[in-house]
VEXDREN-2710 file (C-alpha; in Angstrom, 1 decimal):
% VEXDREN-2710
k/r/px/py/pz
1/UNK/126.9/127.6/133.1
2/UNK/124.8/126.4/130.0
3/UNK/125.4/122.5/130.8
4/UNK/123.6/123.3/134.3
5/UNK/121.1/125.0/132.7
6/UNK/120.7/121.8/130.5
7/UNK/120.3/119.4/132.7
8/UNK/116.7/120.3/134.8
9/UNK/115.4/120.5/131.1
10/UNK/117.0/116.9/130.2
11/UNK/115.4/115.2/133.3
12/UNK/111.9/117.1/133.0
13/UNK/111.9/115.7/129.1
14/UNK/113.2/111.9/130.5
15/UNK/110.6/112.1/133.3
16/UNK/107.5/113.4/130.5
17/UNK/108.7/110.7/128.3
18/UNK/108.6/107.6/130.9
19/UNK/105.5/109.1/132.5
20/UNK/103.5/108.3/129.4
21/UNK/102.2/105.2/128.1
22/UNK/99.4/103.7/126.0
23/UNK/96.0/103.9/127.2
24/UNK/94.6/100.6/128.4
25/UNK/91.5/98.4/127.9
26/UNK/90.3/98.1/131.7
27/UNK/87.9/95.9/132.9
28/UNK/85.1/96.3/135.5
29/UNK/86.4/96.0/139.3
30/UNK/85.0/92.5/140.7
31/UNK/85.1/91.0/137.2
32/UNK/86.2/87.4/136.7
33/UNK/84.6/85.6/133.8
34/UNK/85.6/82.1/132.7
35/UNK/85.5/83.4/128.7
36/UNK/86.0/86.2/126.6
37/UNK/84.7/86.9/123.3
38/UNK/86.9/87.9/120.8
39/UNK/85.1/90.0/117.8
40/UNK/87.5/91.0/114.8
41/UNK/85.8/93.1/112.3
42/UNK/87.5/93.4/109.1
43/UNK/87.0/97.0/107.6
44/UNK/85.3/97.3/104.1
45/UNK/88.7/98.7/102.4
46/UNK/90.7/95.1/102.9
47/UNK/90.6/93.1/99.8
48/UNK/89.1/89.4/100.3
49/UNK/92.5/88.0/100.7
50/UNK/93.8/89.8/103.2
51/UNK/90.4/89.6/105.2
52/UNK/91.1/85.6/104.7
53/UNK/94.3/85.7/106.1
54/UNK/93.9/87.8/109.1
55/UNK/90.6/85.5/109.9
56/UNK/93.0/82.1/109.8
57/UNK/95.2/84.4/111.9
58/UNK/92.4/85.5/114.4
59/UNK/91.4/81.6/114.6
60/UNK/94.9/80.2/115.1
61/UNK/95.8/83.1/118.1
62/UNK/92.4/82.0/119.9
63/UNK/93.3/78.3/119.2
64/UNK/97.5/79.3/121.0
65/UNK/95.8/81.3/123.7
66/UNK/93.1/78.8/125.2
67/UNK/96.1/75.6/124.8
68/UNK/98.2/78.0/127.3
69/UNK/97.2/78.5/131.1
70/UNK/95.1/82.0/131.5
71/UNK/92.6/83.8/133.4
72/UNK/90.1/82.7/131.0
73/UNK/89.1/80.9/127.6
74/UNK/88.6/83.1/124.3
75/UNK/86.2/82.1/121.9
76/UNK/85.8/84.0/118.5
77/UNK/82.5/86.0/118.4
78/UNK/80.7/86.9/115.3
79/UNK/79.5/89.9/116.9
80/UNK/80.2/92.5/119.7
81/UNK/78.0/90.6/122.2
82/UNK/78.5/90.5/125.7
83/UNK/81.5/90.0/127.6
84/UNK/83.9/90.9/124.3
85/UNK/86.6/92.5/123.3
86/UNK/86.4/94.1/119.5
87/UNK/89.1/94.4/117.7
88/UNK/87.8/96.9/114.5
89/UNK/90.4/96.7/111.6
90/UNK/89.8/99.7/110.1
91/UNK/92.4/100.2/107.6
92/UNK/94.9/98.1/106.3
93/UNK/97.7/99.4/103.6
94/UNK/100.2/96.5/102.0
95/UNK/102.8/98.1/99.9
96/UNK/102.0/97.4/96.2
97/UNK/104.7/97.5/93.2
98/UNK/103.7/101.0/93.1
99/UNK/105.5/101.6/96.6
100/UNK/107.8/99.4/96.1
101/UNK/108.7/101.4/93.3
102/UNK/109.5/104.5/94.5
103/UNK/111.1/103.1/97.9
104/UNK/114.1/101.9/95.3
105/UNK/113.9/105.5/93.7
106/UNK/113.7/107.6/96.4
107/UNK/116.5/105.1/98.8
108/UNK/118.8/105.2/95.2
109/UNK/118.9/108.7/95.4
110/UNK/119.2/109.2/99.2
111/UNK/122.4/107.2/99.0
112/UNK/123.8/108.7/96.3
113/UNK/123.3/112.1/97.8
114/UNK/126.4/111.9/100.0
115/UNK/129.0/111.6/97.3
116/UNK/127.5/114.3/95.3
117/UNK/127.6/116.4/98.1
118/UNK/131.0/115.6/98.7
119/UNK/132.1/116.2/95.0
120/UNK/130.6/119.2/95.8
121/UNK/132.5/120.5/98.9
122/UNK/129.3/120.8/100.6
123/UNK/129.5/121.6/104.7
124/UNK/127.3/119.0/105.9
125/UNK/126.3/115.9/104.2
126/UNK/123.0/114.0/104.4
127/UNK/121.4/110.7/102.7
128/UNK/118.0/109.5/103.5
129/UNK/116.0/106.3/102.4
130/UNK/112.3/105.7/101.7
131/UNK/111.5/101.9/102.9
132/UNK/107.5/101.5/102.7
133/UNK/105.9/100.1/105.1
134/UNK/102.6/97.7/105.4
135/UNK/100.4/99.2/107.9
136/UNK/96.9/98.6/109.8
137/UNK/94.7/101.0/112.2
138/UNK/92.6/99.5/114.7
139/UNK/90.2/100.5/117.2
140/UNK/89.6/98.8/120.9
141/UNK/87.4/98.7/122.7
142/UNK/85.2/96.4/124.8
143/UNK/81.8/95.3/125.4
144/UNK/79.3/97.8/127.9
145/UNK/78.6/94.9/130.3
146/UNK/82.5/94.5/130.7
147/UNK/84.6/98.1/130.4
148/UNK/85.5/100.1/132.9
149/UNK/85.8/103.1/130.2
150/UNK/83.5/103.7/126.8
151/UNK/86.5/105.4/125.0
152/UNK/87.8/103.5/122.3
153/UNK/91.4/103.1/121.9
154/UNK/93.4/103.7/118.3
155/UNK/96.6/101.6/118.0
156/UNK/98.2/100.3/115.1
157/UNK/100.9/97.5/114.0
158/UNK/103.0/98.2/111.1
159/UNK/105.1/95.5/109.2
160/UNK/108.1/95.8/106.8
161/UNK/107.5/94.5/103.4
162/UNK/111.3/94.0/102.3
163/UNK/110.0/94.3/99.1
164/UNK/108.2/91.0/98.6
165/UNK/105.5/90.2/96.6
166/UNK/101.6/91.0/98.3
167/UNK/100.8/87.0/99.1
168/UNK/104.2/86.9/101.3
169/UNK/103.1/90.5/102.8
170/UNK/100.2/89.4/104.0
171/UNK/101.5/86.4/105.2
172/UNK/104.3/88.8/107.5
173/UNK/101.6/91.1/107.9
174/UNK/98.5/87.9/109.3
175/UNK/101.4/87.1/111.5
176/UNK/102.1/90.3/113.0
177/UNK/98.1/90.9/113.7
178/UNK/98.8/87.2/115.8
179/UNK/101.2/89.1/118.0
180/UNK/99.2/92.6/118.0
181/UNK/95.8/90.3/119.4
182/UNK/98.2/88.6/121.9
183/UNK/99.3/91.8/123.5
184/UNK/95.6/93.4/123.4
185/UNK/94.7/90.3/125.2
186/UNK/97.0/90.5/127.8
187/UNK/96.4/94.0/128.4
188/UNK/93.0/92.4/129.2
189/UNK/94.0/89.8/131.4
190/UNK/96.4/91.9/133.4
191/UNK/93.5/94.4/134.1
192/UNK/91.4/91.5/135.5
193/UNK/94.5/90.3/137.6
194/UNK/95.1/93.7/138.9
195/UNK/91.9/93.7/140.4
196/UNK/92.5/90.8/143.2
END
């Protein structure tokens, strides 16, 4: 009797969970422009190098994109202009020594909790690990003349550091902002191609 009571609750928590998705950056109906700007704006808390980085990042995405076949051309903006999608980097967090740090306590400890707690004849056994993480918030959103919405959307890409030192983070973390523009230019691309 309780496994049949189980199961409307299982599909009702399957059918909630694929229902949901990310909102999307939508574009005007009867939109087709031959370019797009792209305006990245780096937040005030990044540190000059990691601003550099991301901007060599920025520059060699748009140079991939408009070599491949696409809907349109990307140019970089230096501003939210017309017909652009901004990209606000609002915080960025690279795991310093300090995290580091503790991610070797904290994991050290978390592993060596299961054979005290065996020693110990405990009933149930856990272990845990700490394993910072390099992470970034942006907000989307695009230019009045182009969106379909005003609502800016939140996302963020997060990177694992494997404890490496902050020049080889940013390097990991430039190339995972490559892939998070890619996919937030897409998103654009497939709104415009829904449209025909």
């Amino acid at each position: 009797m309780r496994q049949v009571l189980w199961l409307p609750l299982v599909c009702l928590v399957a059918v909630v969970v694929a229902g949901c998705g990310a909102p999307a950056l939508m574009v005007k109906k009867d939109l087709a422009p031959s370019e797009i700007g792209l305006y990245v704006r780096y937040g005030d808390s990044l540190d000059q190098r990691t601003t550099d980085a991301f901007r060599k990042a920025t520059n060699q995405f748009v140079g991939e994109f408009n070599s491949e076949r696409h809907k349109f051309m990307l140019a970089v903006r230096p501003n939210d202009s017309v017909g652009t999608i901004k990209v606000d980097v609002s915080q960025t967090g690279l795991a310093g020594p300090g995290k580091q740090a503790a991610g070797c306590i904290v994991s050290t400890m978390g592993l060596a909790a299961p054979f005290v707690m065996l020693a110990a004849k405990m009933p149930i056994i856990v272990w845990f690990a700490y394993i910072p993480q390099n992470n970034t918030v942006a907000k989307l959103s695009l230019s009045s003349d182009i969106a379909a919405t005003s609502t800016p959307i939140v996302r963020n890409f997060r990177t694992f550091p494997y404890f490496g030192s902050l020049e080889s983070q940013r390097v990991k973390h430039a190339a995972a902002l490559k892939v998070f523009l890619r996919q937030v230019v897409l998103e654009v691309e497939r709104s415009i191609l829904a449209q025909k």
